[in-house]
C-alpha positions as CSV (number, residue, x, y, z in Angstrom):
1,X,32.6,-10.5,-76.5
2,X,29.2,-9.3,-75.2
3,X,29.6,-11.7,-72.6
4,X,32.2,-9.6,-70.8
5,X,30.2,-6.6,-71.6
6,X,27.4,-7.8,-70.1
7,X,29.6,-9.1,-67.2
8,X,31.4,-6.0,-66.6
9,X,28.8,-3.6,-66.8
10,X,26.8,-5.9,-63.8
11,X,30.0,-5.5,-61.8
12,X,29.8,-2.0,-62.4
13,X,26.4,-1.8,-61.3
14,X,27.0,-4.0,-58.1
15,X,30.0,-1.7,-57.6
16,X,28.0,1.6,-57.4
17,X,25.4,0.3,-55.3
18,X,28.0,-0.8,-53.0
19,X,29.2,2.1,-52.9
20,X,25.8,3.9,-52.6
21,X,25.3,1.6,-49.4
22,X,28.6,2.6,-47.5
23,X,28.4,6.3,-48.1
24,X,25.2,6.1,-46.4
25,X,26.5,4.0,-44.0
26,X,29.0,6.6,-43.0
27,X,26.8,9.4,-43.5
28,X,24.5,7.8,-40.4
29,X,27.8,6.6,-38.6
30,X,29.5,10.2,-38.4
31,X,26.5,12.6,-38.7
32,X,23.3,10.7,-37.1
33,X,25.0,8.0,-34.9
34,X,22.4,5.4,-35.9
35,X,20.3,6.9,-33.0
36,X,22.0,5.7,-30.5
37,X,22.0,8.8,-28.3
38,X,18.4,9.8,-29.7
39,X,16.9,8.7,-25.6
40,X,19.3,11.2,-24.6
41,X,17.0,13.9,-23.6
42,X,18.5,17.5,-24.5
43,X,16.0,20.4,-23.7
44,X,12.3,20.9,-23.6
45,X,10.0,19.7,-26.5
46,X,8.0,21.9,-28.3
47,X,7.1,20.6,-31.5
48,X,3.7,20.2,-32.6
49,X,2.9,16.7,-30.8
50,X,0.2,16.7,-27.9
51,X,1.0,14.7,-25.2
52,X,-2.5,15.9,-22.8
53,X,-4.3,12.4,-22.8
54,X,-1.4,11.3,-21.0
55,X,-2.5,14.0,-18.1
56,X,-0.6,16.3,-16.4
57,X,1.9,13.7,-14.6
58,X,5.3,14.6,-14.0
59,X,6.3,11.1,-14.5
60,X,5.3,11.7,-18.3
61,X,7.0,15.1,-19.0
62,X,8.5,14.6,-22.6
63,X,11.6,16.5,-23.6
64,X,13.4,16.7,-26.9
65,X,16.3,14.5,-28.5
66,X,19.1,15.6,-30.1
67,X,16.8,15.3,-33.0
68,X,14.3,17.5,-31.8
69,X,11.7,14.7,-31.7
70,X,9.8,13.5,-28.2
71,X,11.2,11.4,-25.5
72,X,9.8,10.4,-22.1
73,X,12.4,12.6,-19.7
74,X,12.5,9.2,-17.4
75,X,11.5,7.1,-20.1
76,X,11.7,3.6,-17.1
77,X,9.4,5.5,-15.2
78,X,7.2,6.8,-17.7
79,X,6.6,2.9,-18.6
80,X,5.9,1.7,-15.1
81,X,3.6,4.2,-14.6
82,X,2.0,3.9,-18.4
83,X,1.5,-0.1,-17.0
84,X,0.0,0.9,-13.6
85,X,-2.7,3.5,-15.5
86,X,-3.2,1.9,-19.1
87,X,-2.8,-2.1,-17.5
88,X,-6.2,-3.4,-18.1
89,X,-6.3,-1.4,-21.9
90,X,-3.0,-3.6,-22.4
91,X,-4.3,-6.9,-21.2
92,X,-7.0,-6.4,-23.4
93,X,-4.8,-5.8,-26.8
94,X,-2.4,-8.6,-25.6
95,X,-5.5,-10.7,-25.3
96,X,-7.3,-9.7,-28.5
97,X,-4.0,-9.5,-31.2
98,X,-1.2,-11.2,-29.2
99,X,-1.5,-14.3,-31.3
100,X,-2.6,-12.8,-34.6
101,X,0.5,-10.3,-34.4
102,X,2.8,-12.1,-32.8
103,X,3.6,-9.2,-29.9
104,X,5.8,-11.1,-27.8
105,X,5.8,-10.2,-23.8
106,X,4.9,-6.5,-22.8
107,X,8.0,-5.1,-20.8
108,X,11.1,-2.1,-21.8
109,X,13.0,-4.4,-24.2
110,X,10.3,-5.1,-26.5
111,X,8.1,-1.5,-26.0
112,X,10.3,1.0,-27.5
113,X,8.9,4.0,-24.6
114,X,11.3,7.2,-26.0
């Protein structure tokens, strides 16, 4: 008899964490879209984040998400132009922790730039 006990309150416990896990899966489904407009840029930024030791560029004005947190306004451009300026400072990270972190190849797929 404590067998099934034992058996049904597990299940009950796997239950409720299932459960747990899909209401939070809805919750960022229907309310915070999993982010997937969050590079959608929806008005000016003007949180606390500094963005001057990027310098006055155009090609780097940051506006806000949906979220209210910074994006790159041309977020393709910003990168080219972050590649052309900061190339060498990249070669040398690349060079020094490529291997030890595994970085992979330095382009828009695998540098997240919003």
């Amino acid at each position: 008899m404590k067998i099934k006990k034992s058996k049904v309150k597990i299940f009950c416990i796997v239950l409720a964490g299932m459960i747990v896990v899909a209401a939070l899966f809805f919750y960022m489904a229907l309310f915070k879209g999993f982010y997937a407009s969050s590079d959608k840029p929806i008005g000016d930024y003007s949180g606390p984040a500094d963005f001057d030791f990027l310098g006055r560029k155009e090609i780097y004005h940051v506006v806000a998400n949906k979220y209210g947190e910074p994006i790159f306004e041309n977020s393709s451009g910003a990168f080219d132009e972050a590649e052309a300026d900061y190339g060498d400072a990249i070669q040398l990270i690349y060079d020094t922790f490529g291997n030890e972190y595994d970085l992979g190849p330095f382009n828009e797929k695998t540098i997240k730039c919003t």
